[in-house]
C-alpha positions in Angstrom: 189.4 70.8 119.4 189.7 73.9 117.2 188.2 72.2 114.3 185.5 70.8 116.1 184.1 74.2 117.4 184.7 76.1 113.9 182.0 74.0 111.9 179.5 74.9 115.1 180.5 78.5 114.6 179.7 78.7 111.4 176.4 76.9 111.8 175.2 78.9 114.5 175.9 82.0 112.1 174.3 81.0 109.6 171.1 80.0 111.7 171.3 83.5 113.5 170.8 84.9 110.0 168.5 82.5 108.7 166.3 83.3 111.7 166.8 87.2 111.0 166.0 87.2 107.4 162.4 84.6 108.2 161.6 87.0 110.7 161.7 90.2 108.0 159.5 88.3 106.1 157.0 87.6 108.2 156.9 91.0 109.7 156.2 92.1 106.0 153.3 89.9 105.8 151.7 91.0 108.7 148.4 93.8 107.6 148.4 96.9 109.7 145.1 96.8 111.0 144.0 100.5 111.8 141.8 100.9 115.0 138.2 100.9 115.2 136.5 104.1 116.2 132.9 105.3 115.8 133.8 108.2 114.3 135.3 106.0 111.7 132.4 103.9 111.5 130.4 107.0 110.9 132.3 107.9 107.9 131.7 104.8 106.5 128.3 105.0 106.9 127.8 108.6 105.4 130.0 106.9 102.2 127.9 104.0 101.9 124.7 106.6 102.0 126.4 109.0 99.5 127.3 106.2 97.1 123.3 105.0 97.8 122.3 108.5 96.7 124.0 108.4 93.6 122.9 105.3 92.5 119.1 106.6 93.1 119.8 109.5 90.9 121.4 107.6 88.5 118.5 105.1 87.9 115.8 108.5 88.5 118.0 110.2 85.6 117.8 107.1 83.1 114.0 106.6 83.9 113.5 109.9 82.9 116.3 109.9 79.5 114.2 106.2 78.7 111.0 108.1 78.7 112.5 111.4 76.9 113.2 108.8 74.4 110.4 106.8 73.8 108.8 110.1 73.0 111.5 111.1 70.8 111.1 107.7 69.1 107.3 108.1 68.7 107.4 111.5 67.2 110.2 110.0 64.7 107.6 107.1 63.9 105.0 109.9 63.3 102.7 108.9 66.2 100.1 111.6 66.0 98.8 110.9 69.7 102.5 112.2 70.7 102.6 115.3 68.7 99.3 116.3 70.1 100.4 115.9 73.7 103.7 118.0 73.1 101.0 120.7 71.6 99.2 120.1 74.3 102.1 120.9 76.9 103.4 123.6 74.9 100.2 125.9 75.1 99.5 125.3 78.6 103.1 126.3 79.1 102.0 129.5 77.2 99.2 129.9 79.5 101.0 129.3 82.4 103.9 132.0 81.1 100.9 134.2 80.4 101.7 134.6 76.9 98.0 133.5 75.3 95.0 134.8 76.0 92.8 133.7 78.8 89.1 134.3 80.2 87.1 133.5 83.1 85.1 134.7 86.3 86.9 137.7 88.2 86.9 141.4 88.7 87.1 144.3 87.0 88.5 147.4 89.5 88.2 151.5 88.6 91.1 153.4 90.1 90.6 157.3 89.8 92.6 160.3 91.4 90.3 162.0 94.0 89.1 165.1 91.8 87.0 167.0 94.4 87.6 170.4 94.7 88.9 169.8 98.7 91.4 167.6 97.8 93.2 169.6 95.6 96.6 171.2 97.9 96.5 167.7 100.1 99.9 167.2 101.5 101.9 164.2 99.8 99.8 163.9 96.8 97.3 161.8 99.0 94.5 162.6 96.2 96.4 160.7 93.7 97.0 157.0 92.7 100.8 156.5 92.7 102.4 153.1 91.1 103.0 152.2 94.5 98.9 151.5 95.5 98.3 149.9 91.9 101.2 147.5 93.2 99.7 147.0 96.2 96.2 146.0 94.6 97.8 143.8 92.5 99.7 141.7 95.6 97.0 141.6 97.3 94.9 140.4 94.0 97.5 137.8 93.7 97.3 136.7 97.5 93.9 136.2 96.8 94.4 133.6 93.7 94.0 135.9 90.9 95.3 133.6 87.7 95.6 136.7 85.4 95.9 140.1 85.9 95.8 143.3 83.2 96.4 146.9 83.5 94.4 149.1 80.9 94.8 146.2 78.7 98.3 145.3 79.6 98.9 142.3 80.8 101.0 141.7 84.3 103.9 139.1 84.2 106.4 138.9 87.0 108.7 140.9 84.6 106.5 143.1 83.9 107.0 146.8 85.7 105.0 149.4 86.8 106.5 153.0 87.8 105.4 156.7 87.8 105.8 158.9 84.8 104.3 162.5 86.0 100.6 161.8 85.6 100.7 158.6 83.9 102.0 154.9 85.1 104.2 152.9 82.7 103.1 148.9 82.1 105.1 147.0 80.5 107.5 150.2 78.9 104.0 152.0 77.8 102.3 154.2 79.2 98.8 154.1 80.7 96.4 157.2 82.2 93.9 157.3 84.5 91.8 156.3 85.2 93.5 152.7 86.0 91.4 149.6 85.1 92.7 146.4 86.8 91.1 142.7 85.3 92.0 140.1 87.5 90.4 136.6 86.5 89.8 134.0 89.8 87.4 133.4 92.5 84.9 136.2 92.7 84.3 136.3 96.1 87.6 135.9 96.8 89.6 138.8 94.9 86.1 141.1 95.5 87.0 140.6 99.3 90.7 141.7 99.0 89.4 144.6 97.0 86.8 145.6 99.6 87.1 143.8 102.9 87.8 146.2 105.8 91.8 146.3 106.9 92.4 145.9 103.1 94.9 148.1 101.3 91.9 149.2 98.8 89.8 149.5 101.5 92.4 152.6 103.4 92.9 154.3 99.5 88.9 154.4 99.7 87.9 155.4 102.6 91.3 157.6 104.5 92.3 159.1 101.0 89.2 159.4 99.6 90.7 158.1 96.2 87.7 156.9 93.7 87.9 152.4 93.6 85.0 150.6 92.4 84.7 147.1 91.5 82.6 144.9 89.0 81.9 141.3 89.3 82.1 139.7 85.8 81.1 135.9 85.0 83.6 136.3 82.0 86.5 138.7 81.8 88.9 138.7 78.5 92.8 139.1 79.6 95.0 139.5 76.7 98.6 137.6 76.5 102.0 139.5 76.9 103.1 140.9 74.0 106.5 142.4 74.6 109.7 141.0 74.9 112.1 140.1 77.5 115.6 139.4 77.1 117.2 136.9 80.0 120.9 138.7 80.1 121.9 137.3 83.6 120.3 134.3 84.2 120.3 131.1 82.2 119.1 127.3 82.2 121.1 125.0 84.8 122.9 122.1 83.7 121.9 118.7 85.3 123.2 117.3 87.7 124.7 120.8 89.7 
């Protein structure tokens, strides 16, 4: 009897932990299958947009590196029609910069301190131009559409500056007396109305201050290009892609 119920034992053991060690497998094999929320199907989305993005930049970039160049490839073949264009490009980019001289239609304005004997004494200096109303021309010159503007022969970048000196303003680091000439090439009509419409800042110099402004309508005015330099110290080109 003994003998007969030892065998059993030893099969039932061994069945116990053949069951145990099929049932680690198994649980191995199983994938953990995180739940489903829509803030995780949002996330998704946004990735799948992001990675859309890129590839859109990606092909925008190479269109524009194929075309760079085919133009590099043409001026290496000494295609003329190329070389031409790039000229082309490069002195409207002076224009633009407002290194070369331009002409046109526009305005020529007289500014001249007050110098009648009552407005000698005034309180503030209201009987003299400062740099500030020359500044305030030229905004409003520029709100207008003016395309080019010179002072006394200087002309007015976005770099250039324009500050008191005693009597004198300086333009560009030189200095320039009265009275104060301002060329502005553009619409006519248009830059004569900012000069002389009522409510205008030329308009309150003229007429509260009594300061001396007159304007000329020219078909053709002669602007000269920005000859001085300008050093970039702080600021410099950025790289693609940031």
């Amino acid at each position: 009897m003994n003998k007969t119920k030892k065998p059993n034992l030893i099969i039932l053991i061994f069945s116990l932990l053949l069951g145990i060690f099929m049932a680690g497998q198994l649980k191995q094999n199983i994938p953990i299958l995180a739940p489903v929320t829509l803030r995780s199907i949002q996330t998704s989305k946004n990735e799948i947009n992001s990675v859309k993005e890129e590839i859109e930049d990606l092909k925008s970039l190479t269109f524009k590196r194929n075309e760079q160049l085919k133009i590099l490839e043409s001026i290496a073949s000494g295609d003329e029609n190329i070389i031409n264009i790039l000229n082309e490009e490069l002195k409207n980019s002076k224009i633009a910069a407002g290194f070369e001289k331009v002409e046109g239609p526009g305005i020529i304005i007289k500014m001249e301190d007050n110098l009648s004997e009552g407005a000698f004494g005034q309180e503030y200096d209201l009987d003299l131009i400062h740099d500030i109303d020359v500044l305030r021309i030229i905004n409003d010159l520029r709100g207008a559409g003016a395309e080019a503007i010179d002072i006394n022969g200087q002309r007015v970048l976005a770099i250039s500056e324009i500050k008191c000196g005693g009597p004198i303003i300086r333009v560009n680091g030189r200095s320039v007396g009265a009275p104060f000439y301002i060329s502005a090439i553009g619409d006519p009509k248009l830059l004569n109305a900012a000069i002389n419409a009522p409510n205008t800042y030329a308009y309150a110099l003229r007429t509260i201050d009594q300061l001396n402004i007159e304007t000329t309508v020219k078909d053709r005015i002669v602007i000269p290009g920005y000859n001085g330099r300008f050093n970039y110290l702080y600021s410099k080109p950025s790289k693609e892609g940031d």
